[in-house]
C-alpha positions in Angstrom: 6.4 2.7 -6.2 7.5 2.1 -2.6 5.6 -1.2 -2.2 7.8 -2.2 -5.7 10.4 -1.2 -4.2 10.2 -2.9 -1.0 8.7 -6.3 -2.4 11.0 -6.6 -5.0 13.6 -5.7 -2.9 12.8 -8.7 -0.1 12.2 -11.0 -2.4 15.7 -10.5 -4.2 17.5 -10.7 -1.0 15.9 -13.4 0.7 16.1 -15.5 -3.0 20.4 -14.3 -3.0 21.1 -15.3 0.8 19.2 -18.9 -0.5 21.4 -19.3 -3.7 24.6 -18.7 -1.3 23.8 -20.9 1.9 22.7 -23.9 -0.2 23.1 -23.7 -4.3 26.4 -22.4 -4.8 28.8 -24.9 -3.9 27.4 -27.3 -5.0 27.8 -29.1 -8.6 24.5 -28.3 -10.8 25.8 -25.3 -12.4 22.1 -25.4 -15.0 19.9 -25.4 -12.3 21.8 -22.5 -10.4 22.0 -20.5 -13.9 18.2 -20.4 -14.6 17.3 -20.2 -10.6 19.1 -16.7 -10.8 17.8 -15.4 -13.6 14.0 -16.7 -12.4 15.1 -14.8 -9.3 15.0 -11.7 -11.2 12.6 -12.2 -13.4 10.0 -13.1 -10.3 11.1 -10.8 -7.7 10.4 -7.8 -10.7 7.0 -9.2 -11.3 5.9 -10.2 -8.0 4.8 -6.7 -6.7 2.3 -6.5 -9.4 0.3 -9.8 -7.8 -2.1 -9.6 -5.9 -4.7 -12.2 -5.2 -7.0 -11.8 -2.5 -8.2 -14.9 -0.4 -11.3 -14.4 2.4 -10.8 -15.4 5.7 -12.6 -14.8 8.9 -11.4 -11.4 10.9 -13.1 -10.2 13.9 -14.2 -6.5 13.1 -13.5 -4.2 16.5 -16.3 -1.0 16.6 -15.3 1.9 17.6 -16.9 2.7 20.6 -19.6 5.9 19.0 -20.7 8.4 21.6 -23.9 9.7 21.0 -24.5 12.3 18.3 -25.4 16.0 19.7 -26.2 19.0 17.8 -25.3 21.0 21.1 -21.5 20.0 20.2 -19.1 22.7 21.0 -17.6 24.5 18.1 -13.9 22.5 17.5 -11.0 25.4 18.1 -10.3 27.7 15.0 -7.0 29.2 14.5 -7.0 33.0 13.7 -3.8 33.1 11.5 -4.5 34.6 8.3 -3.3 33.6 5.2 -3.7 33.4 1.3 -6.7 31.1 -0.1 -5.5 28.3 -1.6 -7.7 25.5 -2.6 -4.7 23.7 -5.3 -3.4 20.5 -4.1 0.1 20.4 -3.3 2.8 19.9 -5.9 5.5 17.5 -4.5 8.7 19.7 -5.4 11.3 17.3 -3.5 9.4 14.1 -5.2 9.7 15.7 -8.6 13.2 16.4 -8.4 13.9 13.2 -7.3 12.2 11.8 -10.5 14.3 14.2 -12.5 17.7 12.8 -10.6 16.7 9.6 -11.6 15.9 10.5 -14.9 19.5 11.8 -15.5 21.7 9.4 -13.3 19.5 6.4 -15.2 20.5 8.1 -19.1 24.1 8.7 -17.9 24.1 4.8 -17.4 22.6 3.9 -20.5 24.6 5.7 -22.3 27.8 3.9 -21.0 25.9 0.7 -21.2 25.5 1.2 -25.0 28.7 2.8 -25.5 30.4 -0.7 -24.0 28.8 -2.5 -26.3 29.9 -0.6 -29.2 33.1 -0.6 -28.0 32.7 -4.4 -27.9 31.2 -4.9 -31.4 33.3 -2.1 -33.4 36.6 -4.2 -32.8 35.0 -6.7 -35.1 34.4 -3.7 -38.0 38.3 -3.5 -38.1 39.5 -7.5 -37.6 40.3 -9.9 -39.2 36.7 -12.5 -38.9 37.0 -16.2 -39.7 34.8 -19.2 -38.4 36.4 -21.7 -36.6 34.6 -24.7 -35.5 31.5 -23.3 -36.7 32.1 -20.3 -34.2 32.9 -16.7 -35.4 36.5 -15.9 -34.0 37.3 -11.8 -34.2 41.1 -11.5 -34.7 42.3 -8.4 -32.8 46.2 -7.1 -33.1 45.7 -6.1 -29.4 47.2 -8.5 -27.1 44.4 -10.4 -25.0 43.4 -13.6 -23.9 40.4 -15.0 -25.9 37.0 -13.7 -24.5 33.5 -14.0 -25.7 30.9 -11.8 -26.6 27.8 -12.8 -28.1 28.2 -15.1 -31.1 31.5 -14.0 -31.3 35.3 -14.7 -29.6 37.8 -11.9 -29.3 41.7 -13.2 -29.4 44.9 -11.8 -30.5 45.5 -12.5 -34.3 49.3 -13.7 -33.3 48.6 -16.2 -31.0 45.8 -17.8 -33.1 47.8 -18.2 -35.9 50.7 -19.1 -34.7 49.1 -21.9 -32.7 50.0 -20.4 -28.8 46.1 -20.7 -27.7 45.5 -23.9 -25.7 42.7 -26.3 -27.1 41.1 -25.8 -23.6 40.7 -22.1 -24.1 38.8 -22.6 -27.2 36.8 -24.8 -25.1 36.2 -22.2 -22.5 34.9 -19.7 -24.9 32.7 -21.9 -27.8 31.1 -22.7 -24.2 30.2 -19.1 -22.9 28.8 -19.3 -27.2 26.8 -21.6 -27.2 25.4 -21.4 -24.1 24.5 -17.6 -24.6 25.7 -16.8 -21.7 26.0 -13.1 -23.1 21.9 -12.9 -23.3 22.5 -13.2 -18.9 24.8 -10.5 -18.6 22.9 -7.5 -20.8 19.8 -8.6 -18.9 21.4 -8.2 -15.5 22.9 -5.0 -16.9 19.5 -3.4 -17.9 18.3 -4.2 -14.5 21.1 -2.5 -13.3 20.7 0.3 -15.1 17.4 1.1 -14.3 17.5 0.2 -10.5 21.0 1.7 -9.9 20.1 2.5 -6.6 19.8 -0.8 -5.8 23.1 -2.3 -5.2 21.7 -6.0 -5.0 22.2 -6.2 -8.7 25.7 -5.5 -7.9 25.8 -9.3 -6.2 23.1 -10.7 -8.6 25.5 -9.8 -11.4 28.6 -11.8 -10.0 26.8 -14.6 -9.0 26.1 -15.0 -12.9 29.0 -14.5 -14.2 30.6 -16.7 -11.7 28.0 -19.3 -12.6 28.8 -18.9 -16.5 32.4 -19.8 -15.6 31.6 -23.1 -13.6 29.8 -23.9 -16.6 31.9 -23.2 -18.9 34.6 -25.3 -16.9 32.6 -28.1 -16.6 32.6 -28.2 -20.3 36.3 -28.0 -20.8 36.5 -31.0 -18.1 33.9 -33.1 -20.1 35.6 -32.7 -23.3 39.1 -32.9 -22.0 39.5 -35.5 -19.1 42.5 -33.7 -17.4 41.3 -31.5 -14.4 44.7 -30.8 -13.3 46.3 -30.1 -16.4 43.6 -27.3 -16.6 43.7 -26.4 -13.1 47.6 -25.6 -14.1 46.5 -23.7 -17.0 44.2 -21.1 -15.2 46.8 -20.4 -12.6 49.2 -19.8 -15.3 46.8 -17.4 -17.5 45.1 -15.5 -15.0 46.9 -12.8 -14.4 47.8 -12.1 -17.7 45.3 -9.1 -19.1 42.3 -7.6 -17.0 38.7 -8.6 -17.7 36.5 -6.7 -20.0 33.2 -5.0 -19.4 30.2 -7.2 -20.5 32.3 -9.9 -21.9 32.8 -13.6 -20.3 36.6 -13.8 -19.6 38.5 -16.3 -18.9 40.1 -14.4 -15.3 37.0 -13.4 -14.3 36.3 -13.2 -10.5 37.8 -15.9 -7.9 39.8 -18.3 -9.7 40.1 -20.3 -6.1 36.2 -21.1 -6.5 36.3 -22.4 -9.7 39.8 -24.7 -8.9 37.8 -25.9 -6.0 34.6 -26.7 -7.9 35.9 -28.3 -10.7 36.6 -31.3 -7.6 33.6 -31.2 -6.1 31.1 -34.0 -6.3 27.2 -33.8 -5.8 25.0 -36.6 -5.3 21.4 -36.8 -7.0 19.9 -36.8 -4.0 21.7 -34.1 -2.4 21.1 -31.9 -5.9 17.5 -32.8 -5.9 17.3 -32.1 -2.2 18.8 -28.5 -2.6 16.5 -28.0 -6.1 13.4 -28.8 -4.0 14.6 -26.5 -1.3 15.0 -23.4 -3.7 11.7 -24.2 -5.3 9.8 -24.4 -2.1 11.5 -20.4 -1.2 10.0 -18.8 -4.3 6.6 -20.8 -3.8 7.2 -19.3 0.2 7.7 -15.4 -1.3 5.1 -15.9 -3.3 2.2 -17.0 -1.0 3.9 -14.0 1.6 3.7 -11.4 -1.0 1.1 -12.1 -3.5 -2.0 -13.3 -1.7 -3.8 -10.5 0.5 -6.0 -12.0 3.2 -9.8 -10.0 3.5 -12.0 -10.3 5.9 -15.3 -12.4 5.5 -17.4 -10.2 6.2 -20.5 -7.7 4.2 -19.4 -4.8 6.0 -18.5 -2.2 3.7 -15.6 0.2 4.2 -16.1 4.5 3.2 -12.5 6.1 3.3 -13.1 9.7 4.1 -10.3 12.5 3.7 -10.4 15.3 5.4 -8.5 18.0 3.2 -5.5 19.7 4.6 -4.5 20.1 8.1 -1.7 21.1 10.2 0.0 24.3 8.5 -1.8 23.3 5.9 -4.8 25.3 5.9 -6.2 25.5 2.8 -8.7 28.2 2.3 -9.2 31.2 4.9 -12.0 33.8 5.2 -11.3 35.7 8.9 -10.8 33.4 11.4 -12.6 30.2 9.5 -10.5 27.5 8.2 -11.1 24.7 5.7 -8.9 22.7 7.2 -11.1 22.9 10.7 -14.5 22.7 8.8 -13.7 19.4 6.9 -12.1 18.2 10.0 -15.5 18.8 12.4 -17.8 17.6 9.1 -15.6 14.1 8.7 -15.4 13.6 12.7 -19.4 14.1 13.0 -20.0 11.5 9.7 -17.9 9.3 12.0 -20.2 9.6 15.2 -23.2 9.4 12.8 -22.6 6.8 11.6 -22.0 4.3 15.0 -22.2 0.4 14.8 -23.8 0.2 11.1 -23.1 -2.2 8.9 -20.9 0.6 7.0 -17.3 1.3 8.4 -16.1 4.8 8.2 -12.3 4.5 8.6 -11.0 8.6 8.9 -7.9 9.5 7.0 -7.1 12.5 9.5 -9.0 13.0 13.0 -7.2 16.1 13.8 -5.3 19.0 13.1 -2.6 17.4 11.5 -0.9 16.9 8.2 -0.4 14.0 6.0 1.2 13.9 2.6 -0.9 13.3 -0.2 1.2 10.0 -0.7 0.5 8.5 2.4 -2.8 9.5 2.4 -3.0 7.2 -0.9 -0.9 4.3 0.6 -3.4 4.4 3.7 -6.1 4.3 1.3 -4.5 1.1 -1.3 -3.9 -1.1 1.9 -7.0 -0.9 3.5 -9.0 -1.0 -0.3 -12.2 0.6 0.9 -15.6 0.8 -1.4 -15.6 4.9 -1.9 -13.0 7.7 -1.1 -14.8 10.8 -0.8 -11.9 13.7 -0.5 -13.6 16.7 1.9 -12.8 20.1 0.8 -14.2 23.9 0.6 -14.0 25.7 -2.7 -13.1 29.5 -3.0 -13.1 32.1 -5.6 -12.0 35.7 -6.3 -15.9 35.9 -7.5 -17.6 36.0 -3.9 -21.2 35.6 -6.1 -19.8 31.8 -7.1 -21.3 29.3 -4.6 -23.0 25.6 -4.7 -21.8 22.3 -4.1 -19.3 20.6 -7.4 -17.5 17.3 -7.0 -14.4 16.3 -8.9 -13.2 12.6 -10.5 -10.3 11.5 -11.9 -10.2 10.1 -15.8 -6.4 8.0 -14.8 -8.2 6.8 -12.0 -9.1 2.7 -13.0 -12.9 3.5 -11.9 -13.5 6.8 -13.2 -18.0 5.8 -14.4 -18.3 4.8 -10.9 -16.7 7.4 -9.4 -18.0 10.0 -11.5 -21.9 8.4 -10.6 -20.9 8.6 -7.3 -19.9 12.2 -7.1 -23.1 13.0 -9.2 -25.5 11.7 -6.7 -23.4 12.7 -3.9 -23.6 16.6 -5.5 -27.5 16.1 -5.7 -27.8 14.6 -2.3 -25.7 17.9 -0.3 -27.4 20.2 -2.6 -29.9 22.0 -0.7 -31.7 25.4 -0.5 -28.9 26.3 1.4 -26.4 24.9 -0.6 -26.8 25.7 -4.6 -26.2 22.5 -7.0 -22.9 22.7 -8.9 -21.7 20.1 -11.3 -19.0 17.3 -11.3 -15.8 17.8 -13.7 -12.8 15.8 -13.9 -9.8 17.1 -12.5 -6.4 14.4 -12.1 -5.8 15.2 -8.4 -2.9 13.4 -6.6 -5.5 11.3 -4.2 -8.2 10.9 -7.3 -5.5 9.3 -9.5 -4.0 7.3 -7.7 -6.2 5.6 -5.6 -7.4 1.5 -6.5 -10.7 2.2 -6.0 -13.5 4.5 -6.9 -12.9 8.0 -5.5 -14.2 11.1 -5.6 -13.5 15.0 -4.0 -16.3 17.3 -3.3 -16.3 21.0 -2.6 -18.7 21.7 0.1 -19.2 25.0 -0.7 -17.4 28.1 -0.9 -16.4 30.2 1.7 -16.3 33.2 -0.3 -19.1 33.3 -0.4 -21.3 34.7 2.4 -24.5 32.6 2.1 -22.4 29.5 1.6 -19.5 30.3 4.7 -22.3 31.5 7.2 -24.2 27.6 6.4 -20.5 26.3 6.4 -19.6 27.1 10.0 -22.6 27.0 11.7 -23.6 23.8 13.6 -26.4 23.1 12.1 -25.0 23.1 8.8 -22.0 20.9 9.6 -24.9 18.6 11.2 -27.2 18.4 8.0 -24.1 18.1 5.6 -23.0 15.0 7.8 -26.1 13.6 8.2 -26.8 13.8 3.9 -23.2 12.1 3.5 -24.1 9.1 5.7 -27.4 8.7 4.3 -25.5 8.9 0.6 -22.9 6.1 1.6 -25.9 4.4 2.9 -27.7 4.1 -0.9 
């Protein structure tokens, strides 16, 4: 969601600040209409490609120090807590969802209520067609505005002959032009990325748009620029504009007086076309393609569970946190210059939300996650190895194959063989690539914890994970 964010984001920005500086002022109103609404339409859809090109990247080792069964024992806290083997529920991230939820039906409620407001003036006016265009006669006094198929003007006036030709110009343009179709898609967008006050600026560079168009119709069909110039600056302070609707006050009237003068050449126009064309062919080469390295190496994500005040399950003075932590660190050394890269979530003692743990793991788009953890149970008897996969997860058979063989390879006279069920943790879900979590054990169990945090055990259960990534 934050790479959405963020992509779409840039991409509507740097598109806005391009419209301004070079396509706004000048006089090719179509071109400017359909570059902002392909604005939207590619900066929403652009975070969702991805095409990945090869290219030759110079792989740096880590520098491996020789693997020693005589390592030291890493420090173990002594702080006693609760076992707790449940991944952690994101309270602040569901509440946000839930804010969003509210503020985003709030919105689309008033959204549908201005429409009816809109269309449930026609239910009690007077409707005739006029030049082939439906004309909603209201006994409120307005100026004529459009909405839809439809214009909105006082009944008075229109029978009585006060509205000037070049209004009914004006409007039949915003008609038949659909201009309306514009403004409920900018609204939707609005809507649904309120937070986003871009939308805000995408929204009045439309609408402003609609009424250079709609200006350069009533030019075309009635030859007398000043005579209409005259007219605006007569009209438009007479009522306020209405939500949704094109109006005929709408926004700066000192833009549109200016533009209805200004002259663009072809070449200029085609100059500033090719220009805006060439941005969204930039944005999309930036954001779209993902460069990989040309190279056979193949990357293993591991993930040490927990850490920092994190513990995760406790018996005494021994930690999960610290036993994954020495396990993933000696898989690491193991492992050396092969041609498999083992790229370590968490070195330390610290703690990483499961979040970034998954954005790590999406941008660096490794072969196999394999999740370390250490089961308990209020049943001290319950022991063995078990591995878990994720059904949401977009390669759940390969993952759960993986987890299977990876449960037969730990599985050892010292460690009983457990099974592999499907569970939809946070990491398992969500990760773009096959991934699995596997319960080394539990340390409720005495047999299990005594293999757990000796040496040797930490040694053999390293050394069976390497040679499993190796297969």
């Amino acid at each position: 969601m934050t790479d959405f964010l963020i992509k779409s984001t840039v991409s509507l920005s740097i598109l806005l600040v391009v419209y301004h500086l070079f396509l706004q002022k000048e006089r090719m109103f179509r071109f400017n209409r359909y570059f902002l609404l392909v604005s939207l339409l590619f900066s929403i859809a652009i975070p969702f490609m991805s095409f990945e090109i090869q290219q030759d990247i110079p792989i740096v080792y880590n520098n491996a120090i020789p693997f020693s069964t005589n390592t030291d024992h890493l420090p173990i806290q002594t702080e006693l807590i609760n076992i707790n083997t449940d991944e952690q529920t994101n309270y602040w991230l569901f509440l946000l969802w839930i804010t969003y939820g509210l503020i985003t039906l709030i919105l689309s409620y008033r959204f549908v209520q201005n429409i009816y407001k809109i269309t449930s003036k026609a239910k009690v006016s007077k409707i005739i067609v006029y030049q082939n265009i439906r004309m909603v006669l209201l006994s409120e006094k307005t100026l004529p505005y459009s909405f839809w198929n439809s214009i909105y003007m006082n009944q008075n006036d229109f029978e009585n002959g006060l509205i000037e030709q070049e209004l009914f110009t004006h409007e039949i343009a915003h008609v038949k032009q659909k201009h309306t179709l514009d403004v409920i898609f900018i609204e939707v967008l609005k809507t649904l990325f309120w937070f986003n006050p871009i939308f805000i600026f995408y929204k009045k560079a439309i609408q402003l748009n609609h009424e250079f168009l709609a200006d350069e119709n009533v030019i075309a069909a009635h030859h007398n620029v000043y005579l209409y110039q005259n007219l605006l600056l007569n009209k438009f302070n007479i009522s306020k504009p209405i939500y949704l609707t094109s109006n005929l006050n709408f926004l700066s009237t000192k833009k549109r007086l200016i533009m209805m003068t200004k002259i663009t050449s072809k070449t200029k126009a085609l100059m500033m076309q090719s220009l805006a064309v060439f941005g969204l062919l930039t944005i999309f080469l930036i954001l779209a393609f993902k460069p990989l390295p040309l190279s056979s190496k193949k990357t293993i994500v591991i993930d040490a569970g927990h850490g920092g005040e994190d513990i995760g399950a406790q018996i005494g003075a021994e930690q999960e946190k610290k036993i994954v932590e020495n396990i993933a660190n000696k898989i690491k050394v193991l492992n050396g210059k092969d041609e498999i890269e083992i790229i370590l979530l968490r070195k330390d003692d610290s703690f990483i939300q499961l979040s970034e743990r998954v954005s790590k793991i999406n941008k660096i788009n490794p072969s196999l996650v394999i999740s370390l953890h250490v089961n308990s149970s209020e049943n001290l008897n319950e022991n063995g190895v078990n591995a878990y996969v994720s059904k949401q997860n977009g390669f759940y058979e390969e993952s759960k194959e993986r987890a299977e063989n990876l449960v037969d390879k730990i599985s050892n006279g010292k460690l009983a063989k457990g099974e592999v069920k499907d569970a939809n943790y946070y990491v398992l879900k969500n990760s773009k690539c096959p991934a699995l979590l596997v319960e080394i054990g539990y340390l409720t169990n005495e047999n299990d914890r005594t293999y757990l945090i000796s040496e040797n055990g930490q040694n053999e259960i390293a050394n069976k994970i390497i040679e499993f990534i190796k297969i």
